[in-house]
N, C-alpha and C positions, 0 to 999 in steps of 0.2 A: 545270748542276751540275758543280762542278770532281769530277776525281777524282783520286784521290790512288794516290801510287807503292804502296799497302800493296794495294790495289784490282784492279791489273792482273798479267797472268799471267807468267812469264819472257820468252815469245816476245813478246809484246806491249813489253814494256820494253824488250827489245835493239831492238827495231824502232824504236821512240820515237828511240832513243837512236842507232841507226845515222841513222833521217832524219834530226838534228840535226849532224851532222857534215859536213867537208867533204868527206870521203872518199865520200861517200852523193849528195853534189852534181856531184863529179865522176865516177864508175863511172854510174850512172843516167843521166847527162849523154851519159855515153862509149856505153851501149846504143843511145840514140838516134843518136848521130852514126854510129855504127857501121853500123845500120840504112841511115842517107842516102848511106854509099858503096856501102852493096848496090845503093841504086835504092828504097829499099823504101819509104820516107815518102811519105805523100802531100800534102804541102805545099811541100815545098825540093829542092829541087839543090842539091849542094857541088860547087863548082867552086876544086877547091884551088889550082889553077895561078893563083888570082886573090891567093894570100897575099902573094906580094913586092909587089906593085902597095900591098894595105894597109897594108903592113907599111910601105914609105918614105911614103906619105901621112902615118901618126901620126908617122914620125920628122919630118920636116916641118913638123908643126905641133907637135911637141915643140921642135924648138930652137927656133922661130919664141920661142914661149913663154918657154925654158930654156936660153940657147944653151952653158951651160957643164953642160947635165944634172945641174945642181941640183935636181932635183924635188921635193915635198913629196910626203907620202903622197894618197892620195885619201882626203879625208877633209872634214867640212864645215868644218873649220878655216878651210879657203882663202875658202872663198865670205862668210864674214866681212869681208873686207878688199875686197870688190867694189867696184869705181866709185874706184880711190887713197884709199878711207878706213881705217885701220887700227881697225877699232871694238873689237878685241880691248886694243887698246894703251888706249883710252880706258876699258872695265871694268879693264884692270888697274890704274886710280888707289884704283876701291874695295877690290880682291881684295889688295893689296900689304898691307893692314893687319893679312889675316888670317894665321892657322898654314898648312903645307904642306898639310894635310890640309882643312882648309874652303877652300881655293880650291879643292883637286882637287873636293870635293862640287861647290862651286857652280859648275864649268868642266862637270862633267857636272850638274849640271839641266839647263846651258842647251844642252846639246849634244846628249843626249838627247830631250831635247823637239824640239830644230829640228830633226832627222832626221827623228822620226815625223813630223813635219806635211813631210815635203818629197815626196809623192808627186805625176806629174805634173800644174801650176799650170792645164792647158790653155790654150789661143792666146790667150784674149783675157782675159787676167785684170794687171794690173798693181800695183805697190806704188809710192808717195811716198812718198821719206824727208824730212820736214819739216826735219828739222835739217843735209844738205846740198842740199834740191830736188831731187835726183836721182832717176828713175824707175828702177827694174829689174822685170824678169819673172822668168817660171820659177823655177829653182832657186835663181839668185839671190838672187829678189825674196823668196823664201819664207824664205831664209835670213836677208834683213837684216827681216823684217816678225817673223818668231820671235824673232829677238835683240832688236830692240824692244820688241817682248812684254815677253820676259821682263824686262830692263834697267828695265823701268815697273813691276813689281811684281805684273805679272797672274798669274802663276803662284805665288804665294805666299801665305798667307793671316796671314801677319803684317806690319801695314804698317811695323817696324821691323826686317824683315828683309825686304828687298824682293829680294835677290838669290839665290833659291829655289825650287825647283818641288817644291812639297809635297801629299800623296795629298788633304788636306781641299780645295783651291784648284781641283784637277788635277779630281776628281769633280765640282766644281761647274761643271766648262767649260759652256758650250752653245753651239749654230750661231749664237746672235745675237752672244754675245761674242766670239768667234772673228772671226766677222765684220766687227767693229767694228776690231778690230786689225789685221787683213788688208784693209780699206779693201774688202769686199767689198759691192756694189750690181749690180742688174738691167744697169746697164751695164759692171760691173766684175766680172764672175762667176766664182767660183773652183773649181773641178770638184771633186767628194768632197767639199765643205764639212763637212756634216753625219758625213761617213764620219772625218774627221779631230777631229772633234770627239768622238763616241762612242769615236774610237780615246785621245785625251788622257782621257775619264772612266775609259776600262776600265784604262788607265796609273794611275791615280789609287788606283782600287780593289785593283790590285795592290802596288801600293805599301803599300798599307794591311794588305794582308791576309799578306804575305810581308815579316816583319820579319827573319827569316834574314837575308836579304842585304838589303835597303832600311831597316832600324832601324839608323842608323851607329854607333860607339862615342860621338859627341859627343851622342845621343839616346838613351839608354837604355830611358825612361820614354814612355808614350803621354800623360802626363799631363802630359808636360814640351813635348813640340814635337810635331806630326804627323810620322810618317816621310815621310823622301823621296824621290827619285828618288838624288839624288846620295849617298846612303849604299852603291849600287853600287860609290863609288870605294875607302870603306873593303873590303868584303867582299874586293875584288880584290887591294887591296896585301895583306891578308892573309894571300893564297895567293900570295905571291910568292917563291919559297925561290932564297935566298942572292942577292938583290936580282933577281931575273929569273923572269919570267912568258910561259905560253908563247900566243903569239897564240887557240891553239885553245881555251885556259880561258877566255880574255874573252870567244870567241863562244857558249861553251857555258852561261855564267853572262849573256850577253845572253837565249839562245834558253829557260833554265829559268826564268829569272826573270820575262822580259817574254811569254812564251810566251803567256798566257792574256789577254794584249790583244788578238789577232787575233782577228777574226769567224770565225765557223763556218765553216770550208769543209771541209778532209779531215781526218775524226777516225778515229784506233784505240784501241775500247773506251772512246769517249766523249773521250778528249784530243785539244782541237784542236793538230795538227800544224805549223800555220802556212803560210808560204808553200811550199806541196806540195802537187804537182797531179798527175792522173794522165794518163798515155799508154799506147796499148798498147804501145809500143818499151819500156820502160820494164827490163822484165825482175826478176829477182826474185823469189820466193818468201817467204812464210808472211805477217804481218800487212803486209807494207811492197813486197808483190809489186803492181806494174805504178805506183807514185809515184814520182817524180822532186821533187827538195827544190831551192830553189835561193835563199832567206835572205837576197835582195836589200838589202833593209832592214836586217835584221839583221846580215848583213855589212860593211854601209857604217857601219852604227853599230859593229862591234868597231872598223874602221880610225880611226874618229873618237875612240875612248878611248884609242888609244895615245900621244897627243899627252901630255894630264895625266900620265898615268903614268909617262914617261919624264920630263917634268919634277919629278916629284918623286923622281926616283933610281930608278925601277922600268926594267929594261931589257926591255923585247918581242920575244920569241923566235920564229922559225921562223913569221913572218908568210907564208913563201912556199905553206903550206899551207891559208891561205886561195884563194879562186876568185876569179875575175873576179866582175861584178856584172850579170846576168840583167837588163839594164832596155833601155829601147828605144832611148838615143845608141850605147851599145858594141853593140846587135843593128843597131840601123839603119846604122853603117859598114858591116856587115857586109853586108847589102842593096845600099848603094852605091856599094859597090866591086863588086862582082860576084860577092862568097867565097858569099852564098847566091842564088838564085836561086829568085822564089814557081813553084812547077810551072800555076796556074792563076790566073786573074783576082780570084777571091774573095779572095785572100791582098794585094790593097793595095786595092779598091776599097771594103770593106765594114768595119765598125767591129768589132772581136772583142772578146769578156770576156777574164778571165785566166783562167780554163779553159776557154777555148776550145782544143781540139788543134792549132790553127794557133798560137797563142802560147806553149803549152809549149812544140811543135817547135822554134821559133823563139829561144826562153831557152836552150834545151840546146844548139843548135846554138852561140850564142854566148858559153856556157863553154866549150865545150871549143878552140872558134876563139881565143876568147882567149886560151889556154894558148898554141894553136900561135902566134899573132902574138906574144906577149913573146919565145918561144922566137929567131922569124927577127929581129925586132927584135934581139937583143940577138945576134945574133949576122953582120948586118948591121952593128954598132956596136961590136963587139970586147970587149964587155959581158959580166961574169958574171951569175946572179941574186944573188949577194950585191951588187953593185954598183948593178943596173939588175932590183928585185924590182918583181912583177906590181902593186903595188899604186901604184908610181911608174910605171909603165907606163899604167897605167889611167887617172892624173892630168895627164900627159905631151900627148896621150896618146888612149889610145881616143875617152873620153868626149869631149874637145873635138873630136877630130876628123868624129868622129861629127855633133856638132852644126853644126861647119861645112861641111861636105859638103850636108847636109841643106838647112842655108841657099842653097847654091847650086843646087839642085836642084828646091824647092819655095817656092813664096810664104809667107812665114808661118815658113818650118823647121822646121816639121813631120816627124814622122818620117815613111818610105814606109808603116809600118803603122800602123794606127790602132787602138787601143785604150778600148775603155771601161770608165773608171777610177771606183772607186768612194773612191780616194784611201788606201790603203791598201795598197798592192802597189808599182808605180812612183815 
């Protein structure tokens, strides 16, 4: 049963509403770090003397990548154009006919949707893209098999608007059609399947039921179109004063709106909280005392709407107050390079959940390491953060580095910790 803001009591709201921020991802973040200089964690060692070591690896595979530090934001933008295909440049032959404002809806359906379903693909799962024969995995591969998705009209339920991701479409998902578009089989297995699936119906539902922000100005009527996903992109420019909007309103209208598609995990007074988990480092007081928030998801999704919105004249402010991104390529650099170190065997040999206290440790540890690496970064490269911000750091950058490190380390590139993924979190 959803509950509603009239429902809950002051302390419970501020609480809601501090985990929801980034300020609540890093101070929680920082308790725990704080803790592993004491000695006090019982999973990691920080071994900071290992930061300049990190720090020129991501520069290195940053210019490898960027050599003129052009970066793009981190965002799934990029992973569209994987394999020399510009597949954005190919939707924008349909999107060019429309108004500024229905390409922005229709640039977040599909951006929105290939976030949620990009949680980790596990090893052996692959995509064929028919239309260049090209195979991709992982993030990638989730990325061009979603944009195919949707480009075919599977998320729409009008077949004369095919370019949509609408609540009626969204709620009919299920694991076998998901599957079919993900090319998934007994030999082609795709971790969370079903997790990713329930997660696109509850997106659906919410959509539905939250016309506030999801009933765009071009849908007034329920009688007229289902509302959508991409009626997000109206609600946001219309909090946009004097053409500019501040990075932390997009995350905050990400985390109220889509809030109630996450599965059960940490609730106050019946509202699930999202990706927020507890540790005892954690620190804190009244409803929000000993959880650490860290929005993984949700974070990567504000970074990926700022693209539409500055295209259509919306300037994005003060993006440097968002966090790094709590996921296992930016924690596993962190691994191996030597910045943490597991105190005991069970921390790489055994597979943990996400509330496992070896994997919150481990998410906190690599927020707040990521602050410090952008910090030596950019000041190894004579960089300001208006110049060289965390979230081009991240794209540069952590995450690739991350992954290739990993490649050279283990068969498969797998990260050092394992995780079992219900496809919703990573």
């Amino acid at each position: 049963m959803t509950v509603g803001p009239e429902q809950l009591g002051e302390a419970q709201r501020k609480a809601i509403a501090y985990l929801r921020s980034p300020q609540a991802i890093r101070e929680r973040s920082g308790a725990i770090f704080d803790a592993g200089m004491r000695g006090d964690l019982a999973h990691f060692h920080i071994e900071l003397d290992r930061l300049d070591t990190a720090a020129r690896r991501v520069i290195a595979t940053t210019r490898a990548a960027y050599p003129d530090l052009a970066i793009p934001y981190h965002s799934r933008w990029n992973h569209f154009r994987i394999g020399g295909v510009d597949r954005l440049a190919q939707l924008e032959t349909h999107l060019r006919a429309m108004d500024a404002a229905e390409r922005g809806r229709c640039l977040y359906d599909l951006v929105i949707a290939s976030v949620l379903l990009d949680a980790g693909a596990g090893q052996r799962w692959t995509y064929r893209e028919s239309a260049t024969g090209q195979t991709f995995a992982r993030s990638e591969g989730l990325a061009v098999a979603s944009f195919q998705m949707f480009v075919q009209g599977a998320l729409s339920s009008d077949p004369d608007r095919p370019l949509r991701a609408d609540a009626t479409q969204l709620q009919a998902m299920t694991p076998d059609r998901l599957a079919r578009h993900f090319q998934v089989s007994d030999d082609n297995p795709l971790a969370g399947l079903s997790g990713r699936a329930a997660l696109l119906q509850r997106l659906g539902q919410v959509v539905a039921q939250n016309r506030a922000i999801f009933a765009s100005a071009a849908h007034p009527s329920a009688s007229d179109q289902p509302p959508r996903v991409g009626g997000l992109f109206d609600y946001l420019t219309s909090r946009a004063e004097r053409g500019t909007l501040p990075a932390r309103t997009i995350l905050a209208a990400v985390l109220d709106g889509l809030g109630p598609i996450w599965p059960g995990r940490t609730t106050i007074a019946g509202v699930d909280v999202g990706d927020v988990w507890h540790h005892p480092a954690a620190g804190g007081s009244g409803p929000s005392a000993g959880l650490v928030p860290f929005h993984k998801l949700s974070q990567w999704l504000t970074y990926s709407l700022i693209e539409p919105l500055e295209g259509a004249g919306v300037q994005v402010v003060d993006t440097e107050e968002l966090t790094g991104l709590a996921e296992y390529r930016n924690g596993g650099l962190l691994v191996d390079t030597g910045l943490l170190i597991p105190k005991h065997p069970g921390v790489t040999k055994q597979a943990h959940l996400a509330s496992s206290p070896i994997v919150v440790e481990w998410r906190a540890l690599t927020i707040v390491l990521l602050d410090r690496l952008g910090e030596h970064i950019r000041l190894l490269l004579g960089k300001s953060s208006a110049e060289l911000p965390l979230a081009r750091i991240l794209e540069g950058g952590t995450w690739s580095a991350g992954r290739q490190i990993a490649g050279e380390l283990r068969p498969g590139g797998g990260p050092p910790i394992q995780i079992n993924s219900d496809g919703t979190v990573f």
